[in-house]
Each structure stands twice: as structure tokens, then as C-alpha cells.
N, C-alpha and C positions, 0 to 999 in steps of 0.2 A: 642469070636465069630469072625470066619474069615468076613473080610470086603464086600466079594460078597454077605456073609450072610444076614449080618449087610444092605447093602443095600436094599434087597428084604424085609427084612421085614421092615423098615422106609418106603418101596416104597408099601407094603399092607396097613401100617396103613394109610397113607396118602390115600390115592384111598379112605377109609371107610368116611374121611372126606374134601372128591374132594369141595364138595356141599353147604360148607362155604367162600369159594373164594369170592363169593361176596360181601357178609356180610363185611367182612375184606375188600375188595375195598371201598365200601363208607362211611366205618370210615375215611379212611388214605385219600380219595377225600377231607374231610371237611376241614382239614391244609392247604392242597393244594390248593384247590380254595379261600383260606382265605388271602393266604401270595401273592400268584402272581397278579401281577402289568396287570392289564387287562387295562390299560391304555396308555401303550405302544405296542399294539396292534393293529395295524391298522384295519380298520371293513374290507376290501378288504381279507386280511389275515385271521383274525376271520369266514368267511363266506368260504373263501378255505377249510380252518382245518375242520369244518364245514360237508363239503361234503365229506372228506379225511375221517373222522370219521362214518360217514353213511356208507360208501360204503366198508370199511373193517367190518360192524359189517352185509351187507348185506351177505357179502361175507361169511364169520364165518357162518351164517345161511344155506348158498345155498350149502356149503360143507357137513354138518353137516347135511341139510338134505336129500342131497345123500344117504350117507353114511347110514343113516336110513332107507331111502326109497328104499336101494339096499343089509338091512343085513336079514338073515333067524333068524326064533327062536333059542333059546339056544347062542347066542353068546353075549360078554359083551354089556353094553349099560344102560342102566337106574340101574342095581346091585347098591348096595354101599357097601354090606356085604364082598362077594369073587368075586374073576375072572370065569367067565363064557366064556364057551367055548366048543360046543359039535361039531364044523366043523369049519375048517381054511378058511374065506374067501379072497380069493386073486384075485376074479377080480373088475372088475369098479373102484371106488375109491383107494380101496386095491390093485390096482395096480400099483400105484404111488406115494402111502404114505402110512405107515405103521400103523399112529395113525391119519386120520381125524377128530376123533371126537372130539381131545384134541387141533388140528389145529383147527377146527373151534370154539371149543371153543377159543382159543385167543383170534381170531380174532375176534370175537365179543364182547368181553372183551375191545381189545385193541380199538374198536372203541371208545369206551365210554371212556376210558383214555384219548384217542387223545380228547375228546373233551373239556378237561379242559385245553387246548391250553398251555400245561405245558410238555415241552420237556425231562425235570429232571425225571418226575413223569411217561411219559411213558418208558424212561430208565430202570429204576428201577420195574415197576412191570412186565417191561418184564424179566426183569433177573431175579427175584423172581417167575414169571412161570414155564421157565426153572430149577431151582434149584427144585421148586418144583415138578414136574410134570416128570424130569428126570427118579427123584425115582419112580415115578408109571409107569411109563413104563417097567424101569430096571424091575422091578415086575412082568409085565403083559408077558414082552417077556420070562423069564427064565419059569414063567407057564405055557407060551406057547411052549417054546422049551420041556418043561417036557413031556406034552399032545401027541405032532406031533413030538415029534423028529427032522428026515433027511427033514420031509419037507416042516418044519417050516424054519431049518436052511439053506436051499436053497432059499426058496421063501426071507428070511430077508436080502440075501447079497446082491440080484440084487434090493429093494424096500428102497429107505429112512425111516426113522425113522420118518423127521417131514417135512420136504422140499419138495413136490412133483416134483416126476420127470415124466411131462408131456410126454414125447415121450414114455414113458413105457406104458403109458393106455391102457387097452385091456376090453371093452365092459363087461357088467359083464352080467354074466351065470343067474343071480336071477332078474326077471320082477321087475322093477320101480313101488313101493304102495303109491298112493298118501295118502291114510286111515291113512297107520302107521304114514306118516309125521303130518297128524292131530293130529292122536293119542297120541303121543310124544313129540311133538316140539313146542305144544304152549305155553308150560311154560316158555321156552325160550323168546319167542318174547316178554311177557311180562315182563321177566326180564330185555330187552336190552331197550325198551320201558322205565321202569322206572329208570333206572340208567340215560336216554340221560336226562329224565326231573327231574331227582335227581340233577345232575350238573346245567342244565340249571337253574332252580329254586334258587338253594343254591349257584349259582355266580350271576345273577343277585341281590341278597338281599345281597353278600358282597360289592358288586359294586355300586348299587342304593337304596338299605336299604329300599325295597319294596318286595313281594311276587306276584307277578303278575300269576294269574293263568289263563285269556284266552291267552294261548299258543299253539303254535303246538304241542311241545313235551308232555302238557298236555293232548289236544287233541289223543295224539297218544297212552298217558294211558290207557284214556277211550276207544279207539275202542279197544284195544286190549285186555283188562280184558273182556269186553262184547265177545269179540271173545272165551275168555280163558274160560269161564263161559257155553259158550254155545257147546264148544266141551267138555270142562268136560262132561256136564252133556250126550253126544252123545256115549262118551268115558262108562262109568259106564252102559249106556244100551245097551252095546255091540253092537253096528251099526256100529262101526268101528274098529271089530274084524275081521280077515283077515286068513283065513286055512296057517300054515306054517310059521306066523309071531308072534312074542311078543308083 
């Protein structure tokens, strides 16, 4: 099998199993918050890392839910079987990066890394992103070059791949749905939700050898399952069905 081959299809099967990343992060968190020395930590630093870690996992969010709250039906996005794709969009976000959904995926990922105040560890699963996530793109772009041809391959040389390039943005042609981000994105918030209070939890009890459960990060479980819970249920009675949207 030639090697471009060889890629796209590692870069399919992987995309079928995007959805396990996290699973596999808060195994490899539990060594990590076990071995590092949170003693040599200053609380001033701890409480920076802190807000550094929030505000990239806000950030992963706010992109992520652009990006949704500005794509039509038919286009990837929640799939995990094939690449879906019935129209190329390239304005709004898609016009300064090529993959935001897999950017703000990170980035809300990487918040939660950053917060086990472990520099090794977010090294490492950010290059283990990248390797990964490489392949699902190489994937998603060659399908897409299949689909759109000349004008996928025009619109890819002037657009990053993962890096936005700010001075490109050009206002997107598709009305902003507050509905879809409901629709969509709260399984999110309760996944980043429990990971801040997965760590937070499982380094206090290596550090103080206690479980303390009124917490913020606690706190911030429970509103947000009560949140998750009650847009599901909004979600399934179609109330947040939208003409044009998935």
C-alpha cells in the first residue's frame, strides 16, 4: 500500500475512534498527578496555572462553538462512522483555519492538562494530538479534495490547516444558531467540567490524602449535568430543531 494510502486510511480509522481521547487522558492523568511534587509549587503559581488552564479550555469552547453555531446540515461534526460533507464551508471561522473543531478541541483538552501543573505531561499530550489528529485530517482533507476538487484545493493554500490566520476572516455567509450550540455543545462542557474536577479531586487526595467534595470544580459538575440533562431532554423534543441545520 503506497504511504499517501497508508495514511488516509489510519487517518479514517482513527476519526471512527476521535471520542475515546478522553478516556485515555484521565488514565495517563492518574501517574501524573501521583509522581509530581506539588510541593514545590508555589500557591501564587498554582492559582496563575489555574486561570491559564480555564481560559484555554474557555477558549476550545468559544471556537468550537462558532464553528457550530456557523456550519449548515450535511457537513462533518458529531459523524464518527464517515466524513460528511454535502458543501465546502469557507467563511467565518473557515476562513482562518481549516480544522476549528479539532483546534478547539485541544484546546479544551489542553486546559485540563495544564491543570495538573505538570509541564512534562502537557508536552507530551500535545504531541500525541498532533500525531494523532494529523492522520484524521490528512483523511478528512484528501476526501475533501475528492468531493470539491479546484475549489477545495484553492480555498486549502490560502487557509491553515491548525493555526489561525486572523487577518483572513471574512464574516460568514451562514446566520449565527444559538439552538445548534445548545443542541451540540453541552456534552462538551460537561466533559471539561469533569475532567477540571477529576484532577482537582484525584491531586488533592495525593497530596492531602482526603476527598473533599464541597468544591468549586465540584460545584461546576453539578450545574452543568443539571444543564446537560435539561437540554437533552429540549434536544429529543425537537425544540431545538432549526430548518437547514443538523
Amino acid at each position: 500500500m503506497a504511504l499517501i494510502h497508508s495514511f488516509e486510511a489510519s487517518g479514517n480509522m482513527l476519526f471512527r475512534y476521535r471520542g475515546q481521547i478522553p478516556t485515555v487522558l484521565f488514565i495517563l492523568a492518574i501517574p501524573v498527578l501521583y509522581f509530581t511534587d506539588y510541593t514545590k509549587i508555589p500557591y501564587t503559581l498554582s492559582l496563575f496555572l489555574t486561570v491559564v488552564a480555564i481560559i484555554l479550555s474557555v477558549a476550545g469552547f468559544i471556537i468550537r462553538a462558532y464553528a457550530t453555531g456557523t456550519t449548515p446540515k450535511g457537513t462533518s461534526g458529531r459523524n464518527t462512522k464517515e466524513q460528511v460533507a454535502e458543501i465546502l464551508n469557507v467563511s467565518g471561522i473557515y476562513s482562518v483555519v481549516r480544522h476549528p473543531l479539532y483546534l478547539g478541541n485541544y484546546l479544551m483538552w489542553a486546559g485540563i492538562v495544564a491543570f495538573t501543573f505538570n509541564l512534562y505531561f502537557f508536552l507530551l499530550v500535545s504531541l500525541a494530538f498532533w500525531l494523532y489528529y494529523e492522520r484524521i485530517m490528512f483523511a478528512e482533507e484528501r476526501f475533501l479534495e475528492r468531493k470539491f476538487g479546484n475549489e477545495y484545493l484553492e480555498w486549502s493554500k490560502k487557509v491553515p490547516a491548525f493555526i489561525p490566520a486572523l487577518t483572513r476572516f471574512k464574516k460568514s455567509t451562514i446566520p449565527f444558531s444559538f439552538k445548534i450550540i445548545l443542541k451540540r455543545e453541552y456534552s462538551g462542557i460537561v466533559a471539561t467540567a469533569f475532567g477540571f474536577a477529576f484532577v482537582d479531586l484525584l491531586r488533592m487526595y495525593f497530596t492531602q490524602h482526603i476527598f473533599e467534595w464541597q468544591r468549586i470544580s465540584v460545584y461546576a459538575v453539578a450545574v452543568a449535568t443539571v444543564l446537560s440533562l435539561v437540554l437533552r431532554t429540549l434536544k429529543h423534543s425537537s425544540m431545538l430543531n432549526e430548518e437547514g441545520r443538523s
